[in-house]
C-alpha positions as CSV (number, residue, x, y, z in Angstrom):
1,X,92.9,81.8,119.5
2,X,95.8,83.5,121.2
3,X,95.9,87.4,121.5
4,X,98.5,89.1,122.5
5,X,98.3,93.2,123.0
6,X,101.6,95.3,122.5
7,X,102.4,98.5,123.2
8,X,103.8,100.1,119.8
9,X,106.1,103.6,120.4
10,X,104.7,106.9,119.3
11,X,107.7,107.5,117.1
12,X,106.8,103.7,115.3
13,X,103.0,104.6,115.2
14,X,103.7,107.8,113.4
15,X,106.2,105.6,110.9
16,X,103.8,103.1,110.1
17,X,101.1,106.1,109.6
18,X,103.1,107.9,106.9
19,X,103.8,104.6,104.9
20,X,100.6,104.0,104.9
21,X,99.6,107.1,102.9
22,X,102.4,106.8,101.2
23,X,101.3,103.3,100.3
24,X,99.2,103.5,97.1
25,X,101.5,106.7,95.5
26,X,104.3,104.0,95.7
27,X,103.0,101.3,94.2
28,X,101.5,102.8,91.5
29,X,104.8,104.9,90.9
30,X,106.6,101.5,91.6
31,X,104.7,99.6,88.8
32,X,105.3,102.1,86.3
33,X,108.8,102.1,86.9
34,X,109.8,99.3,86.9
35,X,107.7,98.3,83.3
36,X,109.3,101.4,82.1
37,X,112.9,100.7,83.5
38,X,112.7,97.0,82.0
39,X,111.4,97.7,79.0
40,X,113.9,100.6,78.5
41,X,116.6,98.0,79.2
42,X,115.7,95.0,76.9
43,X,115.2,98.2,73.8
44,X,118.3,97.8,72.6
45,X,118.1,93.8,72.2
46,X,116.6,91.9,69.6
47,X,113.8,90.0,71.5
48,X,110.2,89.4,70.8
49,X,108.0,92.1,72.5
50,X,106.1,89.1,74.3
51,X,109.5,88.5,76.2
52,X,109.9,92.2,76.9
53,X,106.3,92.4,77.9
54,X,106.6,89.5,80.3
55,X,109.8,90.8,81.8
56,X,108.6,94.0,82.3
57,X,105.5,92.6,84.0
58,X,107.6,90.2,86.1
59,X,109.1,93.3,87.4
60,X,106.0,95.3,88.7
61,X,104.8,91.9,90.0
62,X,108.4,91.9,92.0
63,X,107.8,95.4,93.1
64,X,103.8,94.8,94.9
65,X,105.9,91.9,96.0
66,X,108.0,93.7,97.6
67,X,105.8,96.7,99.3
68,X,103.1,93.8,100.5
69,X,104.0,93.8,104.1
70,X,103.1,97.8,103.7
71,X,99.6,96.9,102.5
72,X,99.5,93.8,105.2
73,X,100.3,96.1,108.3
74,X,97.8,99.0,106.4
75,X,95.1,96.3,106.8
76,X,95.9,94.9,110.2
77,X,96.0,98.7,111.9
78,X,92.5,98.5,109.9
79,X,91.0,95.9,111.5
80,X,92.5,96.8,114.9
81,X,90.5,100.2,115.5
């Protein structure tokens, strides 16, 4: 298996430090958002609540989606140490 040792910055270790603890605050703020924000916007139409459901879910799933590479370098620094 090839290894290969870089040298990160300080001013990039500290970044990836504070989105780490910033990590779970966001997704759970993220999830809630985004079902609220979804379902908010489908109120108004005249859909079953199973399609407003699903949308809303589709949209939290998009958001952990989106902040995985947060929670894949959280576990990589992990391992590291």
């Amino acid at each position: 298996m090839l290894q290969v040792d870089t040298v990160v910055p300080p001013m990039l270790q500290l970044f990836f430090k504070l989105s780490i603890q910033i990590k779970g605050p966001i997704s759970r703020f993220g999830d809630t958002a985004a079902n609220a924000g979804v379902l908010a916007l489908l109120a108004p139409y005249d859909l079953p609540v199973a399609l407003k459901t699903g949308a809303a879910s589709a949209a939290a799933g998009g958001w952990r989606i989106f902040i995985m590479p947060i929670d894949a370098l959280k576990t990589t620094l992990q391992v590291k140490k």
